[in-house]
N, CA, C and O atoms as a printed pandas DataFrame, in Angstrom:
     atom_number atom_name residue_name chain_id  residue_number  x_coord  y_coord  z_coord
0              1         N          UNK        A               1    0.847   -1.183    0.000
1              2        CA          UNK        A               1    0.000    0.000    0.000
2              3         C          UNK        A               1    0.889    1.241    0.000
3              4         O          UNK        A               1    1.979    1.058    0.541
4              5         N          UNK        A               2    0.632    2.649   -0.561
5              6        CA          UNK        A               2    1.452    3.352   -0.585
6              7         C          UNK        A               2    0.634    4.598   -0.243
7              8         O          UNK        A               2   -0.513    4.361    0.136
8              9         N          UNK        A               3    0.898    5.505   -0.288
9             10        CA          UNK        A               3    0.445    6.802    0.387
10            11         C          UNK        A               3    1.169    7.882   -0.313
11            12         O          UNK        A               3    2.361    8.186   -0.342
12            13         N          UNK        A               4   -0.106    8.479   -0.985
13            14        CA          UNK        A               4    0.477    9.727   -2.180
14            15         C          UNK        A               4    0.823   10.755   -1.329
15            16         O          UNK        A               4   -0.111   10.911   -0.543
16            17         N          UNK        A               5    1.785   11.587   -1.094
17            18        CA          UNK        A               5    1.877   12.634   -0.600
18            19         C          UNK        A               5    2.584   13.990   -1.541
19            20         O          UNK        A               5    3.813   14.049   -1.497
20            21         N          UNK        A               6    2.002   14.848   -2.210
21            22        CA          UNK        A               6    2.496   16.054   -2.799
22            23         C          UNK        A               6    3.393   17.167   -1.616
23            24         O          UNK        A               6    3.020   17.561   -0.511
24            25         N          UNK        A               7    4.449   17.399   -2.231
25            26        CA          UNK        A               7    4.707   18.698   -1.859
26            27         C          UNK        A               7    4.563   20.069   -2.075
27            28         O          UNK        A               7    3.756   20.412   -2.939
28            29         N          UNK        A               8    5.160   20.887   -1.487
29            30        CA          UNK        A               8    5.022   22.090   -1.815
30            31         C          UNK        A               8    4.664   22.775   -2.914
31            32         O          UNK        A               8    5.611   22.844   -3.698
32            33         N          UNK        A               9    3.713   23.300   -3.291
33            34        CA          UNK        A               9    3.409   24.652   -4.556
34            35         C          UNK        A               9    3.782   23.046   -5.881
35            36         O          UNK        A               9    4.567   22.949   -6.825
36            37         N          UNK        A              10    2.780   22.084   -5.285
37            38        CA          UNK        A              10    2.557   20.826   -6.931
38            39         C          UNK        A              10    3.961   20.428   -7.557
39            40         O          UNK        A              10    3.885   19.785   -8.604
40            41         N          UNK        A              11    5.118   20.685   -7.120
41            42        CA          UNK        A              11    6.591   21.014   -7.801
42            43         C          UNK        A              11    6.475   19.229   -7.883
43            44         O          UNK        A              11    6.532   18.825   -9.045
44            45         N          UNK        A              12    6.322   18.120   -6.813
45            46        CA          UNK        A              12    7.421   16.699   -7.192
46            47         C          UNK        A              12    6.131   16.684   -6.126
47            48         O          UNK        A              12    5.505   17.454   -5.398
48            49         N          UNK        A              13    6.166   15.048   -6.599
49            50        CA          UNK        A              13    5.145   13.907   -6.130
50            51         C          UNK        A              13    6.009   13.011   -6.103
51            52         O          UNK        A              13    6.896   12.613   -6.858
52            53         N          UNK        A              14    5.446   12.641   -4.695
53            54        CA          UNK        A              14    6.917   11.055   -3.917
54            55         C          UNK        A              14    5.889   10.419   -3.477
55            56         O          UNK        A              14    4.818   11.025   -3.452
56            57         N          UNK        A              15    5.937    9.396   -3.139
57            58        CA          UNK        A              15    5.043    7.976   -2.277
58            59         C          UNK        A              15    6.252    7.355   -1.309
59            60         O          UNK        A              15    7.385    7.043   -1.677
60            61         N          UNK        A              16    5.736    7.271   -0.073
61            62        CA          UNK        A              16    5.997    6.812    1.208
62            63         C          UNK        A              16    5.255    5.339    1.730
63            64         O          UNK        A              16    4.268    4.906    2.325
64            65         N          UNK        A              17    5.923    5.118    1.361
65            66        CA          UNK        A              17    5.204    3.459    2.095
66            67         C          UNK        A              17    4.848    3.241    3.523
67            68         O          UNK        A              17    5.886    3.361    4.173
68            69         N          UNK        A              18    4.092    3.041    4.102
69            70        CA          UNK        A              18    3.837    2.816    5.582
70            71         C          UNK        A              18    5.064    1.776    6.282
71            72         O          UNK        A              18    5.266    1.853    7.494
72            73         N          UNK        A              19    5.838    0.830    5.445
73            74        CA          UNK        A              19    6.715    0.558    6.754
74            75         C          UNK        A              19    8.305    0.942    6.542
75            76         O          UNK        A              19    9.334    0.286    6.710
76            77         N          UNK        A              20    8.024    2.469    6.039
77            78        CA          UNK        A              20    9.400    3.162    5.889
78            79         C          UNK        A              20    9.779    4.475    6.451
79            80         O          UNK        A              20   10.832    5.060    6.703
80            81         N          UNK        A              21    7.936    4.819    6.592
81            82        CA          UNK        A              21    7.818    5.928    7.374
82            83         C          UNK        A              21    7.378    5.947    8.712
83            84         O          UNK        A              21    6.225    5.918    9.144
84            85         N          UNK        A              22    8.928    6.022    9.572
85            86        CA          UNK        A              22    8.887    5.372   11.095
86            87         C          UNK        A              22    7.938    6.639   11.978
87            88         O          UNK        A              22    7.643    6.564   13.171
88            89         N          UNK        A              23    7.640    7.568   11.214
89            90        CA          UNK        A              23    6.776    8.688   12.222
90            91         C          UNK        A              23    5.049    8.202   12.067
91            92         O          UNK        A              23    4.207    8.421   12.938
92            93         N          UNK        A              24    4.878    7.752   11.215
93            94        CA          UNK        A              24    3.455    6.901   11.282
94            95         C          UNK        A              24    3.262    5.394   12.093
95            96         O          UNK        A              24    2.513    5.030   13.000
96            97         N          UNK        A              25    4.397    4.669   11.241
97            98        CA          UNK        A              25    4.040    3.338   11.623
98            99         C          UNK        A              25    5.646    3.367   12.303
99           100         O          UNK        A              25    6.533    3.347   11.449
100          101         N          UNK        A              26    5.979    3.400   13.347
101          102        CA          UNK        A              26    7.155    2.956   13.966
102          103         C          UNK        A              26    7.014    1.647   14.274
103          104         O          UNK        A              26    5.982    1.035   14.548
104          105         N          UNK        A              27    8.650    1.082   14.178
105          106        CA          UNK        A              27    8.733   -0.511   14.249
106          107         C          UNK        A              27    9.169   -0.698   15.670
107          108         O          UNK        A              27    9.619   -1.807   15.956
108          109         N          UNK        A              28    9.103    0.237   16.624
109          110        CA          UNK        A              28    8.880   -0.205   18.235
110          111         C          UNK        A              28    7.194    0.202   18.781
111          112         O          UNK        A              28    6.639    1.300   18.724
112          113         N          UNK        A              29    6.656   -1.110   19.311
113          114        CA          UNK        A              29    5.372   -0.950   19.789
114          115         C          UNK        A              29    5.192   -0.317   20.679
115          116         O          UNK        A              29    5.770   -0.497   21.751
116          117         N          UNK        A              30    3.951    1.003   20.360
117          118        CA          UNK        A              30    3.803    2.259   21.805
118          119         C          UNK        A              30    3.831    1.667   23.206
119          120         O          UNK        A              30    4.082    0.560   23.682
120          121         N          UNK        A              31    3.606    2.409   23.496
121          122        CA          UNK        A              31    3.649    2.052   25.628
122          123         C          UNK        A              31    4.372    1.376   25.987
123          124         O          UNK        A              31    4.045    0.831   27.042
124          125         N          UNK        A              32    5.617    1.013   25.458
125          126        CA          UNK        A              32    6.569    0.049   26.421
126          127         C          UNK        A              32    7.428    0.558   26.630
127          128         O          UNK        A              32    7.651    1.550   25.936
128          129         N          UNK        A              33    8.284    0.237   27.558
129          130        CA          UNK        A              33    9.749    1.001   27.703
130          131         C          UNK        A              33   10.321    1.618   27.420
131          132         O          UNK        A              33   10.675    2.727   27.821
132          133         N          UNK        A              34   10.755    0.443   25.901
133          134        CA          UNK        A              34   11.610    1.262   25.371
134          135         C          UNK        A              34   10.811    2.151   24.490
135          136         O          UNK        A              34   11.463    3.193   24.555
136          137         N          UNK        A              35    9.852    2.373   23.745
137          138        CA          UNK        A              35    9.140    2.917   23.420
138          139         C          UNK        A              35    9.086    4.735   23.830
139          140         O          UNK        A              35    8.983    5.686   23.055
140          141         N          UNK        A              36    9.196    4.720   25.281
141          142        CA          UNK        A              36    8.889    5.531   26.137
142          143         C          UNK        A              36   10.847    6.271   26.197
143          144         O          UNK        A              36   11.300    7.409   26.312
144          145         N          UNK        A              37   11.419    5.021   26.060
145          146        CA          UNK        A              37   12.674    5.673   26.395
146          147         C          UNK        A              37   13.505    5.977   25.235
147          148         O          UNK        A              37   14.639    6.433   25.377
148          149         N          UNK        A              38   13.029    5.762   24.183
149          150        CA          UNK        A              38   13.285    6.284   22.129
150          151         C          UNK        A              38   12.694    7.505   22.653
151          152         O          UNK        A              38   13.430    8.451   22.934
152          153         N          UNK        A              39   11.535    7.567   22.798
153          154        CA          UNK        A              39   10.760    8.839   22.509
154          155         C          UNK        A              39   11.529   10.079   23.172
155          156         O          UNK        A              39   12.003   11.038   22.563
156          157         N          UNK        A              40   11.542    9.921   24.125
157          158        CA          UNK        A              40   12.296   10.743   25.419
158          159         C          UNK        A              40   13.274   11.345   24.014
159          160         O          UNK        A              40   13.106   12.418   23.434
160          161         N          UNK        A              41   14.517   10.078   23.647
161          162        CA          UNK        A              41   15.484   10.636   23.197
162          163         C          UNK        A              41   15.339   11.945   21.460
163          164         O          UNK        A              41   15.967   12.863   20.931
164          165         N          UNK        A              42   14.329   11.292   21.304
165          166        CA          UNK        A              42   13.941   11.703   19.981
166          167         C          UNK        A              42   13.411   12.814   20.022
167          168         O          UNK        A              42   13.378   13.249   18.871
168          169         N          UNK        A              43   12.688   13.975   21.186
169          170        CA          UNK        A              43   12.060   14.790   21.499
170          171         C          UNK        A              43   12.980   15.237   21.994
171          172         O          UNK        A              43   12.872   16.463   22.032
172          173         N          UNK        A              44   14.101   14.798   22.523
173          174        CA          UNK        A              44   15.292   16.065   22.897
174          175         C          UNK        A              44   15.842   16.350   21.625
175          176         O          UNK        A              44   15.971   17.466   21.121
176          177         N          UNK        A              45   16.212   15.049   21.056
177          178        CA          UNK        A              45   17.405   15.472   19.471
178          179         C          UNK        A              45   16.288   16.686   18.934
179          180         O          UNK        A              45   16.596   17.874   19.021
180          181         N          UNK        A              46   15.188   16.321   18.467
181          182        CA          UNK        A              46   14.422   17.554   17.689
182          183         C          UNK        A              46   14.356   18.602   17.785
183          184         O          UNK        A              46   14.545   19.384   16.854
184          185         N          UNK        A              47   13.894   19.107   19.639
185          186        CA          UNK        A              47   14.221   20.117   20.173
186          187         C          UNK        A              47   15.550   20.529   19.896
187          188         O          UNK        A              47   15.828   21.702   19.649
188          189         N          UNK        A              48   16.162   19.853   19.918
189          190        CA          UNK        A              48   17.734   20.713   20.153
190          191         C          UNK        A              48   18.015   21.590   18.316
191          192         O          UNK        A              48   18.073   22.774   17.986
192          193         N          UNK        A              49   18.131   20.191   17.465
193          194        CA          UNK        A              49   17.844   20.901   16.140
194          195         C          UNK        A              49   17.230   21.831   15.941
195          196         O          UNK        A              49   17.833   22.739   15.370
196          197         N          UNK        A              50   15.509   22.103   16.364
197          198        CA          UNK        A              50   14.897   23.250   16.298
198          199         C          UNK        A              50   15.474   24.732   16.953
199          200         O          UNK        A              50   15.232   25.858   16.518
200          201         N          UNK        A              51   16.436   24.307   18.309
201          202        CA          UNK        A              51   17.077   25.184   18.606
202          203         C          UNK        A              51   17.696   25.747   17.781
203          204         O          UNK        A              51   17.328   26.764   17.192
204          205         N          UNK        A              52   19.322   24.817   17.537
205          206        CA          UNK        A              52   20.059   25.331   16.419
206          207         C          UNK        A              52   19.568   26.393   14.820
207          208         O          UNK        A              52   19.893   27.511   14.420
208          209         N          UNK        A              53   18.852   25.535   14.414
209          210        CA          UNK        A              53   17.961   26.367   12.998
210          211         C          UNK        A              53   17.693   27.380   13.287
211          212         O          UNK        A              53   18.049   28.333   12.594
212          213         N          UNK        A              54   16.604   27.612   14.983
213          214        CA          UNK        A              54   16.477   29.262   15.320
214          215         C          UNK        A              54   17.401   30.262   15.447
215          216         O          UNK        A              54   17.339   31.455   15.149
216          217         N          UNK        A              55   18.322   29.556   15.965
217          218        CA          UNK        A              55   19.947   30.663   16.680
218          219         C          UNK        A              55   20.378   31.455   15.708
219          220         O          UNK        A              55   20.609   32.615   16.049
220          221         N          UNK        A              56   20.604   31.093   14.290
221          222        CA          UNK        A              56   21.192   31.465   13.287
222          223         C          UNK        A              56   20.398   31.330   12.350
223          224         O          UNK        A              56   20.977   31.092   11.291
224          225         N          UNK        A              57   18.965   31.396   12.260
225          226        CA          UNK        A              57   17.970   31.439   11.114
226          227         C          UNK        A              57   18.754   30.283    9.756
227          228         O          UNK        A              57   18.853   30.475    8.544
228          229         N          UNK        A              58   19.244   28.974   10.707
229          230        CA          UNK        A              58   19.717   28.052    9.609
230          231         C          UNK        A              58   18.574   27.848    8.756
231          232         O          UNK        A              58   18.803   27.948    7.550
232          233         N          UNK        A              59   17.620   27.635    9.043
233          234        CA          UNK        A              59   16.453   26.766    8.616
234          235         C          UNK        A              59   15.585   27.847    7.331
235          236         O          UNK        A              59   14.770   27.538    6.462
236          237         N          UNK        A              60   16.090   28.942    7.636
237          238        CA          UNK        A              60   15.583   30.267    6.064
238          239         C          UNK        A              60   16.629   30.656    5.392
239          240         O          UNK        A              60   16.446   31.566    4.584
240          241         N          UNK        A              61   17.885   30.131    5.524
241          242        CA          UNK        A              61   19.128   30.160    5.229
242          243         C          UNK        A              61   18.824   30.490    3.523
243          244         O          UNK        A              61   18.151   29.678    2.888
244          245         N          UNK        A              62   19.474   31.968    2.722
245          246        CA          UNK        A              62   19.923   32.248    1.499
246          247         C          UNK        A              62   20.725   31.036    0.573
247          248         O          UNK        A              62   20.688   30.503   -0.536
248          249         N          UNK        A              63   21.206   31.018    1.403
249          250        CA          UNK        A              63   22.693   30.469    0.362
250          251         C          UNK        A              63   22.725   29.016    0.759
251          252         O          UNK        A              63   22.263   28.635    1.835
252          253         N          UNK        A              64   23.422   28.001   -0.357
253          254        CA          UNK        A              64   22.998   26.605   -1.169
254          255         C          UNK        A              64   24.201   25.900   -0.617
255          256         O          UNK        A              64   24.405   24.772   -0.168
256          257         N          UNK        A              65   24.784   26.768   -0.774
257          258        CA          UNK        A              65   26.748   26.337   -0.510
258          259         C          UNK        A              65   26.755   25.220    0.877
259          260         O          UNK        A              65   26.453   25.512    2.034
260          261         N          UNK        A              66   27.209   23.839    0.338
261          262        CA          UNK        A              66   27.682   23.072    1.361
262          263         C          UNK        A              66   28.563   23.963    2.586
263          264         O          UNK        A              66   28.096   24.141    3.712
264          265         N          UNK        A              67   29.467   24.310    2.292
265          266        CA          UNK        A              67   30.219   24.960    3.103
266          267         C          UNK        A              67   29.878   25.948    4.207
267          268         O          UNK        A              67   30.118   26.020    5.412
268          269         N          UNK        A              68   29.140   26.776    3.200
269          270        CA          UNK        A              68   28.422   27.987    3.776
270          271         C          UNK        A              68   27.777   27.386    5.212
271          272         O          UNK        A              68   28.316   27.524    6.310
272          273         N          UNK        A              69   26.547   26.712    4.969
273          274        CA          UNK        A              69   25.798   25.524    5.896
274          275         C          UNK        A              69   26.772   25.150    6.944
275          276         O          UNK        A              69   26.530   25.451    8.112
276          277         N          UNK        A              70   27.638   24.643    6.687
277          278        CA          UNK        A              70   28.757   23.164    7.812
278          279         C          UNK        A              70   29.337   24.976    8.551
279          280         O          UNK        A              70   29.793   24.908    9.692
280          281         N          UNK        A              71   29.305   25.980    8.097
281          282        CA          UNK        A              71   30.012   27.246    8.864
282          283         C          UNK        A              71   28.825   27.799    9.892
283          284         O          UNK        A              71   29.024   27.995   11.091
284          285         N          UNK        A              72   27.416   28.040    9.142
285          286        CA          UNK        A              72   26.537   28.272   10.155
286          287         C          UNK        A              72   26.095   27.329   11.209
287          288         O          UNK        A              72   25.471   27.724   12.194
288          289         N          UNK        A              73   26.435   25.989   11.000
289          290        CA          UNK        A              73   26.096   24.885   12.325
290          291         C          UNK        A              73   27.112   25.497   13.397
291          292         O          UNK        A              73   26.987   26.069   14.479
292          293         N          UNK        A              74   28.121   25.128   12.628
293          294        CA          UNK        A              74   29.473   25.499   13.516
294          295         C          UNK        A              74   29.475   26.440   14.324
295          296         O          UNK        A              74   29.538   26.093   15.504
296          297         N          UNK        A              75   29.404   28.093   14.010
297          298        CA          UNK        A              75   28.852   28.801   14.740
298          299         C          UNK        A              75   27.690   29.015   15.583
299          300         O          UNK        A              75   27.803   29.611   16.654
300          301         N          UNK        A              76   26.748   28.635   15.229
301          302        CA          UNK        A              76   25.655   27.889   15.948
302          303         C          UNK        A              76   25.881   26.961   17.338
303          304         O          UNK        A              76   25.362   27.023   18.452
304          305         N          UNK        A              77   26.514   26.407   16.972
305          306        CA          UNK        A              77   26.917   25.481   18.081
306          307         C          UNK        A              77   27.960   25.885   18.926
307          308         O          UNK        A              77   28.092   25.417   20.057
308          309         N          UNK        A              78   29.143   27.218   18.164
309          310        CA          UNK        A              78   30.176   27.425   19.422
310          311         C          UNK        A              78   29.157   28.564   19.942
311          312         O          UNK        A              78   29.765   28.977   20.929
312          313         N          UNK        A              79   27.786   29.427   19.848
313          314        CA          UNK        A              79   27.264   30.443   19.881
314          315         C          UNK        A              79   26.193   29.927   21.429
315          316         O          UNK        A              79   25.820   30.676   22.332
316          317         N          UNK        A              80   25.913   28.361   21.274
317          318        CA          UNK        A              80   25.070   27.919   22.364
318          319         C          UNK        A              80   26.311   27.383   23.502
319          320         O          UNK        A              80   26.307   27.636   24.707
320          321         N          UNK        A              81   27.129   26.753   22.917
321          322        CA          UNK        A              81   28.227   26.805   24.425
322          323         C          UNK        A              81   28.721   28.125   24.926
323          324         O          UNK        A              81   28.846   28.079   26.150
324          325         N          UNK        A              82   28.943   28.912   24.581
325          326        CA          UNK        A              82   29.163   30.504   25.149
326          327         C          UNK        A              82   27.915   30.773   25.664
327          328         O          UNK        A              82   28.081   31.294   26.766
328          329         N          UNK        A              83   26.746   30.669   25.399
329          330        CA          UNK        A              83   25.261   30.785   26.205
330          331         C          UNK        A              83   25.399   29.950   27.397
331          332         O          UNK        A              83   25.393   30.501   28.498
332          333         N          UNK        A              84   25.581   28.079   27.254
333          334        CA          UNK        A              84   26.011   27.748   28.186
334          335         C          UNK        A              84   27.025   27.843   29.534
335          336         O          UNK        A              84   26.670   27.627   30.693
336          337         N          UNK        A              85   28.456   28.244   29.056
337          338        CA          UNK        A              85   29.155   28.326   29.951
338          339         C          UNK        A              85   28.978   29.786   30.858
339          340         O          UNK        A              85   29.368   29.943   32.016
340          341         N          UNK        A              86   28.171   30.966   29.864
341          342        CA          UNK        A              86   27.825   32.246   30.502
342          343         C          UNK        A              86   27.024   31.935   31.948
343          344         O          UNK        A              86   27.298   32.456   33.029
344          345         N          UNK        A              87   25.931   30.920   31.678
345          346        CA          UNK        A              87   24.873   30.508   32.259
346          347         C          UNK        A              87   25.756   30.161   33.585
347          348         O          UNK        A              87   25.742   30.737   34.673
348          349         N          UNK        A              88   26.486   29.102   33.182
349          350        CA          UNK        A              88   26.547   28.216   34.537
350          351         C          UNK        A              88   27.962   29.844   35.581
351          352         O          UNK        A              88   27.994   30.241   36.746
352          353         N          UNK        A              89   28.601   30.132   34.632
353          354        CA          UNK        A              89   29.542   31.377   35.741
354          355         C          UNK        A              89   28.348   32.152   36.491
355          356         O          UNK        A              89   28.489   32.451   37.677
356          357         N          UNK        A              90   27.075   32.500   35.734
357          358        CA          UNK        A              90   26.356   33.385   36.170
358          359         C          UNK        A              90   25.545   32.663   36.970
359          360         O          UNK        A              90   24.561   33.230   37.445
360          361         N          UNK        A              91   25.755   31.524   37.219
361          362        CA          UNK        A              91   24.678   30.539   38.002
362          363         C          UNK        A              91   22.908   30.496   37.722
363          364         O          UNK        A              91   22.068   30.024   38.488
364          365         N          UNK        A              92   22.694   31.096   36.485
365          366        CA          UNK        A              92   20.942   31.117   36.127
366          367         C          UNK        A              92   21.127   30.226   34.670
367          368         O          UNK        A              92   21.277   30.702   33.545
368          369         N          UNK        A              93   21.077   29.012   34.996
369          370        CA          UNK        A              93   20.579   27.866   34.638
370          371         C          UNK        A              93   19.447   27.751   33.783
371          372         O          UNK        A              93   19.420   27.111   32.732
372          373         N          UNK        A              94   17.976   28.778   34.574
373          374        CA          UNK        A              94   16.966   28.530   33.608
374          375         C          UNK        A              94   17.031   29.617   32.476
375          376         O          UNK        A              94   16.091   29.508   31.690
376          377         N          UNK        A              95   17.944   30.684   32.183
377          378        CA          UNK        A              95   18.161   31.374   31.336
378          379         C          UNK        A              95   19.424   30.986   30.367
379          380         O          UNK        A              95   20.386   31.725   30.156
380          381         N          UNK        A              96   19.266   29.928   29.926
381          382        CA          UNK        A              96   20.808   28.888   28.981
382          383         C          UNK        A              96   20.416   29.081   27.886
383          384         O          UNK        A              96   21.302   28.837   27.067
384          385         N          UNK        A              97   18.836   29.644   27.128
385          386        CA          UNK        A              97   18.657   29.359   25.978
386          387         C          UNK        A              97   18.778   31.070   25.576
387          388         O          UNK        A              97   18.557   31.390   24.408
388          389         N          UNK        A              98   18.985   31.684   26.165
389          390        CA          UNK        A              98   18.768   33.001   25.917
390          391         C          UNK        A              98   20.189   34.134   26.437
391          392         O          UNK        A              98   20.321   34.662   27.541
392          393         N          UNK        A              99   21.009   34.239   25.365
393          394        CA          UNK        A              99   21.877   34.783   25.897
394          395         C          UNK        A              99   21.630   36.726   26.132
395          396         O          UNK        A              99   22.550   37.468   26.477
396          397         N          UNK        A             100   20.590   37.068   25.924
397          398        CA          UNK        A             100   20.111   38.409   25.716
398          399         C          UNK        A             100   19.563   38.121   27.443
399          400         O          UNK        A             100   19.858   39.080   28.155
400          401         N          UNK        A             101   19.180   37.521   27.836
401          402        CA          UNK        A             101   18.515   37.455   29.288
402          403         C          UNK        A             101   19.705   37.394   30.458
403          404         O          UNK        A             101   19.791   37.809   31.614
404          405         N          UNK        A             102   20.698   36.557   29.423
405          406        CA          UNK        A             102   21.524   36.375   30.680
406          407         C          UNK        A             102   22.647   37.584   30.962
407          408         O          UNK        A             102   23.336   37.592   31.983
408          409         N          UNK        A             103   22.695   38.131   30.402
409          410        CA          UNK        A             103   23.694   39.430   29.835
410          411         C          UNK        A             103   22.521   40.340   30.620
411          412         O          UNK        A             103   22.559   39.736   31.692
412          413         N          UNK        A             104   21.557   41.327   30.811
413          414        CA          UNK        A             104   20.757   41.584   31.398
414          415         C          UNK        A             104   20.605   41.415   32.227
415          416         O          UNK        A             104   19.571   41.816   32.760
């Protein structure tokens, strides 16, 4: 069985099969353990990505350039450890995601 899904503005038509697309049909059964303890991990990784993309507007990003990209993670990521380590000298912990709060 397959499942038509269009994208954006009619451009390309792809089909997704139900046991490939692990966000519908995942191949660990809900309510169990481990189930519970994937999820956990999978809702931090996302969050955290969604972080990153915001910090540096990766995610509306101009430019195509491999390079360009692997430079904005990079900064991105030395931009949230300087948030972090600000945090912990300044001892306000619940202000780590926000370096405008903690500076303030």
């Amino acid at each position: 069985m397959k499942i038509h899904v269009q994208l954006q503005n009619m451009e390309k038509c792809t089909y997704t099969y139900p046991d490939k697309d692990f966000r519908i049909c995942p191949s660990i059964q809900r309510d169990t353990k481990h189930w519970n303890n994937f999820y956990k991990h999978r809702v931090l990784i996302e969050r955290t990505i969604n972080l990153i993309k915001d910090t540096f507007v990766v995610e509306a990003r101009k430019s195509r350039k491999t390079i360009t990209t692997k430079v904005d993670v990079y900064f991105t990521g030395i931009a949230q450890l300087i948030g972090v380590l600000l945090a912990k000298a300044l001892h306000k912990f619940k202000d780590i995601k926000s370096i405008k709060r903690l500076i303030a």
